[in-house]
KELOSE-608629 format. One record per residue (C-alpha): residue in three letters; z, x, y. Coordinates in steps of 0.05 Angstrom, whole numbers, padded with zeros to 5 digits, always signed. Each point is the difference from the previous one (the first is absolute). Layout:
# KELOSE-608629
ALAZXY ...
# end
This chain:
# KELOSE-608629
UNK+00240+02164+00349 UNK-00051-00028+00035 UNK-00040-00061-00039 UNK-00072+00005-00020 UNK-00037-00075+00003 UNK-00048-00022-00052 UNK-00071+00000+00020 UNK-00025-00071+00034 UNK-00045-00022-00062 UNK+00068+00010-00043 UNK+00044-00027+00048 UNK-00034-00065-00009 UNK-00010+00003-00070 UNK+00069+00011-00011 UNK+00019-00061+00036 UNK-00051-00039-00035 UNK+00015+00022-00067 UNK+00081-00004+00007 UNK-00017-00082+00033 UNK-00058-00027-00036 UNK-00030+00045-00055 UNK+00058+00001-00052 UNK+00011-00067-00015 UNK+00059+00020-00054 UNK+00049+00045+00025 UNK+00027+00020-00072 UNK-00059+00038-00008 UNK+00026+00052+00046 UNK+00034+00038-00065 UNK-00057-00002-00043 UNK-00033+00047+00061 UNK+00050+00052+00005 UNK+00018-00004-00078 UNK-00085+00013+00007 UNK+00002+00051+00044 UNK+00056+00039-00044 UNK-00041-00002-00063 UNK-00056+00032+00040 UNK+00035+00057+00024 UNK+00022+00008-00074 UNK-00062+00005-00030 UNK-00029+00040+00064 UNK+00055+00050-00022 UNK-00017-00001-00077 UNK-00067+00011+00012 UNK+00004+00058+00041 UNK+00044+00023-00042 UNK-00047+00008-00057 UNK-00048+00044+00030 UNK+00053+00041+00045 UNK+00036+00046-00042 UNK+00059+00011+00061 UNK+00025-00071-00011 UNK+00042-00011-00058 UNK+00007-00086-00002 UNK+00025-00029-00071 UNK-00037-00068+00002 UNK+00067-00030-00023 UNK+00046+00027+00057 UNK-00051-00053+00052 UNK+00029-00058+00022 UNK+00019-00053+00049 UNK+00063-00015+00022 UNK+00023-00061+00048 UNK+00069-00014+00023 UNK+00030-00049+00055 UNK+00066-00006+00047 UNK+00015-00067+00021 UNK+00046+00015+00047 UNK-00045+00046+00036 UNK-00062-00044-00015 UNK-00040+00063-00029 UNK-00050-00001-00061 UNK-00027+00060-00017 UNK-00070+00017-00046 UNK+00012+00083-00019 UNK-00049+00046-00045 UNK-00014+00065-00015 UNK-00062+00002+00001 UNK-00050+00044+00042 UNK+00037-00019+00067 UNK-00035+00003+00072 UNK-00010+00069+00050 UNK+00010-00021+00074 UNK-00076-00005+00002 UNK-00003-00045-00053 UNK+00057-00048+00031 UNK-00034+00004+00062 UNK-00065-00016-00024 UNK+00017-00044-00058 UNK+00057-00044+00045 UNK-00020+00011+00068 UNK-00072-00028-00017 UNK+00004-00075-00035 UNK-00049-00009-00058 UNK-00003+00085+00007 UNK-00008+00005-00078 UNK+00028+00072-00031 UNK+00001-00033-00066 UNK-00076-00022-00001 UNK-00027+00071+00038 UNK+00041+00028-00068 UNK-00031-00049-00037 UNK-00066+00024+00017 UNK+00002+00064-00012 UNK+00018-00001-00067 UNK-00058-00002-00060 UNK-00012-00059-00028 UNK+00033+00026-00078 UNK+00062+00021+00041 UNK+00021-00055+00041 UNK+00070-00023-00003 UNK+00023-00062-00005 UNK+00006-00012+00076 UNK+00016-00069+00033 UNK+00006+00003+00076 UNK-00026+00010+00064 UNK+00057+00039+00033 UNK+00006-00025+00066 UNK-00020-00078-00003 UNK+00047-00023-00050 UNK+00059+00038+00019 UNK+00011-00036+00062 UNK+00004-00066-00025 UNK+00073+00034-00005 UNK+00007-00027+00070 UNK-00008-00068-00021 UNK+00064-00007-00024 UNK+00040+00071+00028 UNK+00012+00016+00084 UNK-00005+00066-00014 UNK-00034+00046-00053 UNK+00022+00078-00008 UNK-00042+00041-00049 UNK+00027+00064-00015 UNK-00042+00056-00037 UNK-00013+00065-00031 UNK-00057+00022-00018 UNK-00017+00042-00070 UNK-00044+00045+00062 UNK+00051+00008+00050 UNK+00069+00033-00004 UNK+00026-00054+00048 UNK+00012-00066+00016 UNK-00019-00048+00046 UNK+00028-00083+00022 UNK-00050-00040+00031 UNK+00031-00059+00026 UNK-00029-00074+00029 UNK+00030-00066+00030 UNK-00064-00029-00001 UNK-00061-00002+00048 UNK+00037+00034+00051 UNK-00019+00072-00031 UNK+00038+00046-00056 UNK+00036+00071+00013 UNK-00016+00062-00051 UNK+00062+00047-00010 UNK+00018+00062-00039 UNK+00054-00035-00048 UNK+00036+00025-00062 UNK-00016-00011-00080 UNK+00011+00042-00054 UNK-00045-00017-00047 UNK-00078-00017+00008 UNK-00025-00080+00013 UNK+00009-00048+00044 UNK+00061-00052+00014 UNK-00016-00068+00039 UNK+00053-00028+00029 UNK-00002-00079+00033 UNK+00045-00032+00041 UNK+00000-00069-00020 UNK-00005-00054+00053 UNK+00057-00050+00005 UNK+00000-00060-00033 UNK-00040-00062+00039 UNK-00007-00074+00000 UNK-00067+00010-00038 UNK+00010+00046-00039 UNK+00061+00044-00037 UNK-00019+00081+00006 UNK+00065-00001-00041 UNK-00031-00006-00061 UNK-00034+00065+00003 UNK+00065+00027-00008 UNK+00021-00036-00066 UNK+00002+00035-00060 UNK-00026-00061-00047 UNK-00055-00019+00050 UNK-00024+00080+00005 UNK-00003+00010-00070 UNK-00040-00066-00001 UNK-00056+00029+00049 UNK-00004+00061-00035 UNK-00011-00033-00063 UNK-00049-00058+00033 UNK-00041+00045+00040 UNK+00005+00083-00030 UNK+00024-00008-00078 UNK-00064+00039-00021 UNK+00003+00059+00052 UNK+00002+00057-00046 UNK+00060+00035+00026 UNK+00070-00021-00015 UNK+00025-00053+00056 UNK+00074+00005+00004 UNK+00062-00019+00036 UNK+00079-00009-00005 UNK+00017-00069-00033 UNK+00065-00033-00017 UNK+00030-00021-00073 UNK+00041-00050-00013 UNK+00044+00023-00065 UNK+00053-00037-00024 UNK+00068+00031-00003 UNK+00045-00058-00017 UNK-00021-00059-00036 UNK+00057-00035+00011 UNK+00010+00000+00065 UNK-00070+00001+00011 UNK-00006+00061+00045 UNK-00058+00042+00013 UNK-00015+00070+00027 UNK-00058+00022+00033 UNK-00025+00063-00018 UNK-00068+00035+00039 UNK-00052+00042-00030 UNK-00072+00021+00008 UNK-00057-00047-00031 UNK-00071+00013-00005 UNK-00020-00071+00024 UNK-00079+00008-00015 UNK-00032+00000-00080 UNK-00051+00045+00028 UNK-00056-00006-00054 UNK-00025-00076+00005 UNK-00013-00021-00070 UNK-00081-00012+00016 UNK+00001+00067+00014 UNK+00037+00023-00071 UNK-00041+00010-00065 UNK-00017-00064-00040 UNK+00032+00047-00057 UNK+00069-00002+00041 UNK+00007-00070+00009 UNK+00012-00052-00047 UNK-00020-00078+00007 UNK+00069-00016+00023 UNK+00009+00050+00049 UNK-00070-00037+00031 UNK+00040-00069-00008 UNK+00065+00017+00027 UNK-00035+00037+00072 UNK-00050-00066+00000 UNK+00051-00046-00012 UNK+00054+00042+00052 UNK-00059+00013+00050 UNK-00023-00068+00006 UNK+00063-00040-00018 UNK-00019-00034-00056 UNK+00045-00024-00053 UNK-00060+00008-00052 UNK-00037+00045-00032 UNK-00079+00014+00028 UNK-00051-00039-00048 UNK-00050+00063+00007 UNK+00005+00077+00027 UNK-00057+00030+00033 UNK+00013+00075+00016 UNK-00060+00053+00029 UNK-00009+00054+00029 UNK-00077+00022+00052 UNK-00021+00062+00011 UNK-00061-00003+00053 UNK-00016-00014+00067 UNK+00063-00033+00014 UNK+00046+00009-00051 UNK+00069-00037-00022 UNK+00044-00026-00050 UNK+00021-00073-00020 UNK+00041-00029-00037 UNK-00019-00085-00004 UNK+00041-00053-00034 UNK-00020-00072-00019 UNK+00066-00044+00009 UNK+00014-00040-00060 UNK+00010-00056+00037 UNK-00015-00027+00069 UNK+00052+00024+00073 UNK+00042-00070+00016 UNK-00049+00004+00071 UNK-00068+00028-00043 UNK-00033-00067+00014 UNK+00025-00008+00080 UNK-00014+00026+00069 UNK+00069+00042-00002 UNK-00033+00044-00054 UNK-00022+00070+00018 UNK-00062+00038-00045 UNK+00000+00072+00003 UNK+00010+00073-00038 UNK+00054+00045+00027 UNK-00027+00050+00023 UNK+00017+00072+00010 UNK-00020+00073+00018 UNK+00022+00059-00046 UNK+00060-00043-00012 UNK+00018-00029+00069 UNK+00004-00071+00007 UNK-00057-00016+00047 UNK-00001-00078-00002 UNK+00037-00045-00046 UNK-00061-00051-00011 UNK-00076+00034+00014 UNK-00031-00076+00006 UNK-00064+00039+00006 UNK-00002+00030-00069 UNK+00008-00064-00039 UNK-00058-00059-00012 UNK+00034-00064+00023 UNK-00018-00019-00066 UNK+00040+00061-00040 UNK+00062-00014+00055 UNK+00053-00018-00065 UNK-00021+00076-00009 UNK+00066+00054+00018 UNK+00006+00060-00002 UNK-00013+00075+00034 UNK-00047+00039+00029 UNK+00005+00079+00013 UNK-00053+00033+00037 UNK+00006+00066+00050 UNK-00083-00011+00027 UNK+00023-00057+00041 UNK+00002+00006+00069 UNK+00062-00037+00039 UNK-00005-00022+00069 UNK+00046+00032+00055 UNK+00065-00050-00026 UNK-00014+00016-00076 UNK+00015-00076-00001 UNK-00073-00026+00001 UNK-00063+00035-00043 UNK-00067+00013+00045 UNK-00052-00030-00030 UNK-00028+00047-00042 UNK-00054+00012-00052 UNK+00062+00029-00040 UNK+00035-00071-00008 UNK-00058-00034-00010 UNK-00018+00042-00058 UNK+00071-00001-00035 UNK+00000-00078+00016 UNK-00075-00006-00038 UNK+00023+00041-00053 UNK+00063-00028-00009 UNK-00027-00074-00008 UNK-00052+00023-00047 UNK+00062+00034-00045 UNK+00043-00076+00004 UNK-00065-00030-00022 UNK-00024+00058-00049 UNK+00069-00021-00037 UNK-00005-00071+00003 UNK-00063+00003-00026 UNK+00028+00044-00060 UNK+00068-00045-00007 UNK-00048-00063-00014 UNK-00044+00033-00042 UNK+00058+00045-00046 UNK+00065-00046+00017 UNK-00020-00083+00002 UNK+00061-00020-00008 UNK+00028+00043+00054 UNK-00053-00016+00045 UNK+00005-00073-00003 UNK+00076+00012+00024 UNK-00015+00033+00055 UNK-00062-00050+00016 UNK+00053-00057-00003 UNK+00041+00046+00050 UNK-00061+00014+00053 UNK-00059-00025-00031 UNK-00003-00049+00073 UNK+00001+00067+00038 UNK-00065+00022-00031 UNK-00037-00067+00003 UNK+00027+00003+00069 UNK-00034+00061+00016 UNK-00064-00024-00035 UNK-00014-00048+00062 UNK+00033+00030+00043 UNK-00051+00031+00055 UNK-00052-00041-00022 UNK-00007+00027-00068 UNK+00000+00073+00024 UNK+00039+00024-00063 UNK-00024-00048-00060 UNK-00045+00051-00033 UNK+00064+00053-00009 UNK+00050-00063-00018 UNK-00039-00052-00043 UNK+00007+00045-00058 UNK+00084-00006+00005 UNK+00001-00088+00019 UNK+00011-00040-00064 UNK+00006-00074-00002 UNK+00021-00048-00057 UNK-00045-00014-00054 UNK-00006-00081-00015 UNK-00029+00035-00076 UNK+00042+00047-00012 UNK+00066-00029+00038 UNK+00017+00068+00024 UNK-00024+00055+00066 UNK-00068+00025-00008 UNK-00047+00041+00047 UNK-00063-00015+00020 UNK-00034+00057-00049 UNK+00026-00049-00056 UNK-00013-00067+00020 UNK-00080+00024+00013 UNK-00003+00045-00065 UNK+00020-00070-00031 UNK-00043-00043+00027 UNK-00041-00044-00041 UNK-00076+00008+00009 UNK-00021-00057+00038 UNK+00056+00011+00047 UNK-00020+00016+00065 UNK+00061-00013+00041 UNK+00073+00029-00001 UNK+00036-00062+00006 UNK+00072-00008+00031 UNK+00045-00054+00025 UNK+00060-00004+00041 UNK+00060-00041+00004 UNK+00075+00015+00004 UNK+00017+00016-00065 UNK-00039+00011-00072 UNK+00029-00061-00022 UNK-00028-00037+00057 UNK-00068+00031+00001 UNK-00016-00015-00075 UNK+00018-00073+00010 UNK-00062-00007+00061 UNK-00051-00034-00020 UNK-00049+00045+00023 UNK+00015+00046-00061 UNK-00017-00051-00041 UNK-00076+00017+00007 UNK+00000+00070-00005 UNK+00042+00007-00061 UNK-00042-00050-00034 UNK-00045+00052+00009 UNK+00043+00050-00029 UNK+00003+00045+00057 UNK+00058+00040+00024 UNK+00033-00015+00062 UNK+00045+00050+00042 UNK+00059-00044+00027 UNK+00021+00018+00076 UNK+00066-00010+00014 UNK+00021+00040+00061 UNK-00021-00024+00064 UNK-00045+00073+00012 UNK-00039-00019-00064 UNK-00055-00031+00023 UNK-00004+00038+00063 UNK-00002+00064-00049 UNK-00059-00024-00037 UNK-00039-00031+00057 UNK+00007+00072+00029 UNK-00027+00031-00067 UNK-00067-00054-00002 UNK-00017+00019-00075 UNK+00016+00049-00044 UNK-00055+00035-00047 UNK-00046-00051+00040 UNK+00039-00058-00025 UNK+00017-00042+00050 UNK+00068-00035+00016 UNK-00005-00077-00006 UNK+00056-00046+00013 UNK+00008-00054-00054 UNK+00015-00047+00061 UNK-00070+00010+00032 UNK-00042-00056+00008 UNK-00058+00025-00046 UNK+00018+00048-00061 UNK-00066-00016-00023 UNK+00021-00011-00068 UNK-00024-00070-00024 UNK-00073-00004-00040 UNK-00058-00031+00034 UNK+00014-00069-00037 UNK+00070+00008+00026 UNK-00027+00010+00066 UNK-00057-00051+00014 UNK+00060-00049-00036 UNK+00050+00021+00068 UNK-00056+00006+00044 UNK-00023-00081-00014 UNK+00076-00016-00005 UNK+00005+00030+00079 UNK-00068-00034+00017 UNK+00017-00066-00025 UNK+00067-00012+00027 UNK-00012+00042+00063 UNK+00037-00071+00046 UNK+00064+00008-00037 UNK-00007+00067+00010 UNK-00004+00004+00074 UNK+00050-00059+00014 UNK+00049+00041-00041 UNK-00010+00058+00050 UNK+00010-00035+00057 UNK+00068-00027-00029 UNK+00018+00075-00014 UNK-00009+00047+00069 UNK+00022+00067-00031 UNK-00060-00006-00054 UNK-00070+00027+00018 UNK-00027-00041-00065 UNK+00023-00042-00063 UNK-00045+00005-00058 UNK-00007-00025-00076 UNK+00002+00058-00044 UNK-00012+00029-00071 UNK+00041+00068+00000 UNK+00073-00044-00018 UNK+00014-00020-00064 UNK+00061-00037-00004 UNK+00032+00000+00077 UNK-00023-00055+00040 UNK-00007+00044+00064 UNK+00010+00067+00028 UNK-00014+00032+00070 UNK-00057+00062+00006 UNK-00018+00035+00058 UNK-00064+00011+00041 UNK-00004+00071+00037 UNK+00043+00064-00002 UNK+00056-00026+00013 UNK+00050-00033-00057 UNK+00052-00045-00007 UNK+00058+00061-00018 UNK-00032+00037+00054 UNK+00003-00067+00047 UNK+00073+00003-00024 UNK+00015+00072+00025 UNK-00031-00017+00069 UNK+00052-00057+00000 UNK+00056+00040-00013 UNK-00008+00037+00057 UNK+00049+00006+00063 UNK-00077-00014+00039 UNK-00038-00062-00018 UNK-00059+00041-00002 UNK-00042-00071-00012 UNK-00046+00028-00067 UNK-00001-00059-00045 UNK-00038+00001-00075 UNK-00066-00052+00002 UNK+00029-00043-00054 UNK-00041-00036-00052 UNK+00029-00064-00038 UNK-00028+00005-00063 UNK+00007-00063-00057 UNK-00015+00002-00072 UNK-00060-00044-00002 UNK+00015-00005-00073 UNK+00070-00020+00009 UNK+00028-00071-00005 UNK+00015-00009+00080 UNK-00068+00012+00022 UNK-00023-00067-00031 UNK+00066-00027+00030 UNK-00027+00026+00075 UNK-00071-00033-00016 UNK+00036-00062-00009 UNK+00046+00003+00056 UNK-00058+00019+00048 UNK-00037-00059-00012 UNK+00055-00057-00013 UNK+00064+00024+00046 UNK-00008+00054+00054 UNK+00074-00006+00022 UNK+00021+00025-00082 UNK-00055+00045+00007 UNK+00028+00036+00065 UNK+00073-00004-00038 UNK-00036+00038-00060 UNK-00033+00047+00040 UNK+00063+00026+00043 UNK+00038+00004-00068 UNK-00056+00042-00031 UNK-00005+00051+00054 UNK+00073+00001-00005 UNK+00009+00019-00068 UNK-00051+00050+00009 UNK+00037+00036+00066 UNK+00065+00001-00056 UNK-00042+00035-00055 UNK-00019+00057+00054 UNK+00065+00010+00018 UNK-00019-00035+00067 UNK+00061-00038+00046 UNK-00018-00087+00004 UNK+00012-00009+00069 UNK+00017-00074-00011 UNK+00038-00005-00070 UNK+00045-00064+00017 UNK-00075-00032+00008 UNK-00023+00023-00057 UNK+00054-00011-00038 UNK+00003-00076+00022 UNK-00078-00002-00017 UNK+00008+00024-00072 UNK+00050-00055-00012 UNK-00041-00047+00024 UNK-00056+00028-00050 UNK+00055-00005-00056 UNK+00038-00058+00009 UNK-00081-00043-00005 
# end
């Protein structure tokens, strides 16, 4: 029989698609198990509205089987099977679609549940097989036809022999390789994995011939192996059951089974959309963080499928880097897949399920703050960075839908707050919200910089994690309070007698001043100063950038060279301020000795490294031992 070729633009197509386009070859079964499920519910439907066919929605199914020695896998239905015109113009033309030109002329209230393209998908069969036989009769012809391929080369069409109407695929697998073992396509455990992975939801029973084990003798420990026929699909995927039908732990045991956790979800979010594009989702928020949440191995993303089929494991695209602890599923049959099925186009249909999904995960946040503190505050522990995170993140892009969710430790109420509650608590001649940052709340409330401002009695939102202060520099003010660092140079909080009593301090001591900058390079200025009330000294900060921030910068693989303008700042009212005077007048060389000791102690209250502690060190015994 003489071979027929495949038109030039599919001849190349084919050879791109079977080298380059499908990146994962295991996808291959998902396509056919596709294409099966189509020709099912092509049947059913017809079947509904012509009287002459009698199909029992039951009695539809899919059927695969394999030969190792032989190397065959075959993908069988009996569905709606394929007319020689329809092989011929489905097989013999690549991305030929007799699935979508069915699809089209259905009405919109009647349209099956249909997956595929016929004719792309299929052969990424040759991926993995040297040879592909499809065998089929049609529920309009009285006979059968084989249409058979080797590839690029061309395919043959055949009158061939089948009882009963659909269609039978048969693939001869490649042998094994260096790179890669074919083999496995011919394993029982690793087919009934793919099937599950990639086609549990197709609507149809999936099923296939697999072995028992059974115990015959426990004593001698012997086993027989028994074979029988196993739907290996659960057909309805539980987003797509009623909420009525489904209990909390049936949601725990397929979150905790899907994505292999070993703990129950802290939150559920189901829906279901009915619009322009519409889908289904099912969302959980992971009681805890993934071992790799918080490194570069980690991967965001929703699993995504179409009426059931497994489209892509992790959609990156309809997740907010900031929601990425987020799992879960989405279901949607308006999406449109490229010619792999791997990759989505970008479409207005993603885009809107992505939007509305990120305004459902923060819709519920929102409500598990407002109704649920206590649960809320364990998952803020959990990924309360991730949202400060995405706060800054593009320059502030997202602060307005986020600043709502961020909470930050009250120095008043030694607990989380938000920012609604700090400023609905504010005192009335407070104009500032005031915060300050350090490595720990113990540390923090030691500074002396808090000193002043809870004199004052004014709250003050501790920042411990090293996004903090890049959260609420991103945020500027809140209610049109504005964010002040208790470690700027000017809180602006002393009187006027308090004032004009620094400002003459400054102006009269302005030499010892100066000399004490010169002995320090890293300070921009030393000054006398009202706002401590029992520390001797403390560092503050001129400019937007900090001393945690400074730290942050440091940490970095990249000395990116941003350093804090540092302030020395010394209790004028403080016991070693007269001590200075004195030592400036009568005995510069104690005087430089007091000065490096000074600015040292003040580096250790910020948290800052001494770049010379042995020197130090031998300094302050020198101080002592006098």
């Amino acid at each position: 029989m003489a071979k027929k070729e495949f038109k030039s633009e599919s001849k190349r197509l084919l050879d791109l698609m079977i080298n380059s386009i499908y990146t994962n070859k295991d996808i291959f079964l998902r396509e056919l198990i596709s294409n099966s499920s189509d020709a099912l519910d092509k049947l059913y439907y017809r079947s509904l509205t012509d009287k002459k066919l009698k199909v029992k929605k039951d009695k539809l199914e899919i059927n695969i089987s394999y030969d190792k020695e032989k190397r065959l896998l075959t993908v069988s239905d009996n569905g709606c099977g394929m007319t020689k015109e329809e092989l011929e113009s489905n097989l013999g033309t690549i991305a030929k679609s007799g699935t979508l030109a069915f699809k089209e002329n259905m009405s919109k209230e009647d349209k099956a549940n249909i997956i595929g393209q016929f004719g792309v998908g299929f052969y990424s069969a040759f991926m993995v097989s040297d040879k592909i036989t499809v065998t089929s009769l049609s529920v309009d012809s009285e006979e059968a036809f084989v249409w058979e391929s080797e590839g690029v080369d061309g395919y043959t069409i055949k009158e061939g022999k089948k009882k009963e109407i659909g269609t039978e695929i048969v693939l001869k697998i490649k042998e094994d390789t260096d790179e890669f073992e074919y083999s496995k396509y011919l394993d029982e455990y690793q087919l009934k994995g793919l099937i599950k992975k990639y086609s549990d939801y197709i609507s149809f029973p999936i099923k296939m011939e697999v072995t028992h084990h059974e115990l015959v003798d426990e004593e001698k420990h012997e086993y027989k192996d028994t074979k029988e026929v196993e739907t290996i699909n659960s057909m309805v995927p539980i987003w797509k059951r009623s909420s009525s039908e489904v209990s909390e732990e049936d949601y725990d045991n397929f979150y905790m089974d899907k994505f292999s956790d070993y703990d129950k979800p802290l939150k559920i979010i189901s829906s279901s959309v009915e619009g322009m594009t519409s889908y289904q989702s099912l969302l959980f928020i992971p009681s805890h963080a993934p071992f790799d949440y918080y490194t570069q191995e980690y991967e965001k993303g929703l699993a995504l499928y179409s009426n059931g089929v497994l489209i892509m494991e992790k959609c990156a695209d309809l997740l907010p880097d900031y929601f990425s602890f987020v799992k879960g599923v989405v279901d949607s049959e308006d999406l449109s897949l490229n010619i792999s099925r791997e990759l989505l186009q970008e479409s207005q249909g993603l885009k809107l399920i992505a939007k509305n999904i990120e305004g459902k995960i923060r819709k519920e946040l929102e409500t598990m703050l407002r109704d649920d503190r206590e649960q809320y505050i364990s998952f803020f522990k959990t990924f309360g960075v991730q949202l400060k995170y995405g706060v800054y993140n593009n320059y502030g892009a997202d602060k307005e839908k986020l600043k709502d969710l961020v909470m930050f430790y009250s120095a008043k109420h030694e607990r989380l707050i938000t920012l609604a509650e700090y400023v609905s608590e504010m005192k009335e001649n407070q104009g500032n919200i005031y915060y300050a940052s350090g490595a720990s709340v113990e540390k923090i409330g030691k500074l002396p910089q808090v000193e002043q401002v809870r004199e004052k009695d004014f709250d003050i939102l501790y920042l411990t994690d090293y996004v903090d202060e890049f959260c609420v520099t991103a945020i500027q003010s809140y209610e049109e309070k504005t964010f002040r660092n208790v470690s700027d140079e000017d809180l602006d909080l002393e009187d006027e007698e308090e004032k004009k009593a620094t400002e003459k301090a400054n102006k009269e001591n302005s030499d010892l001043l100066k000399e004490m900058v010169e002995k320090l390079p890293e300070i921009k200025e030393v000054r006398f100063s009202n706002k401590l009330k029992s520390h001797p000294v403390c560092l503050t900060t001129k400019g937007d950038v900090s001393i945690e921030m400074q730290k942050v910068f440091d940490a970095m693989p990249n000395d990116m060279g941003i350093k804090a303008e540092m302030i020395l700042e010394i209790n004028e009212k403080h016991p070693i301020t007269k001590k200075l005077k004195d030592l400036y007048k009568n005995d510069k060389d104690e005087f430089d000795k007091y000065t490096k000791i000074l600015y040292s102690e003040a580096r250790m209250i910020a948290g800052l490294p001494i770049d010379n502690p042995t020197e130090i060190n031998q300094l302050i015994c020198e101080v002592i031992s006098k």
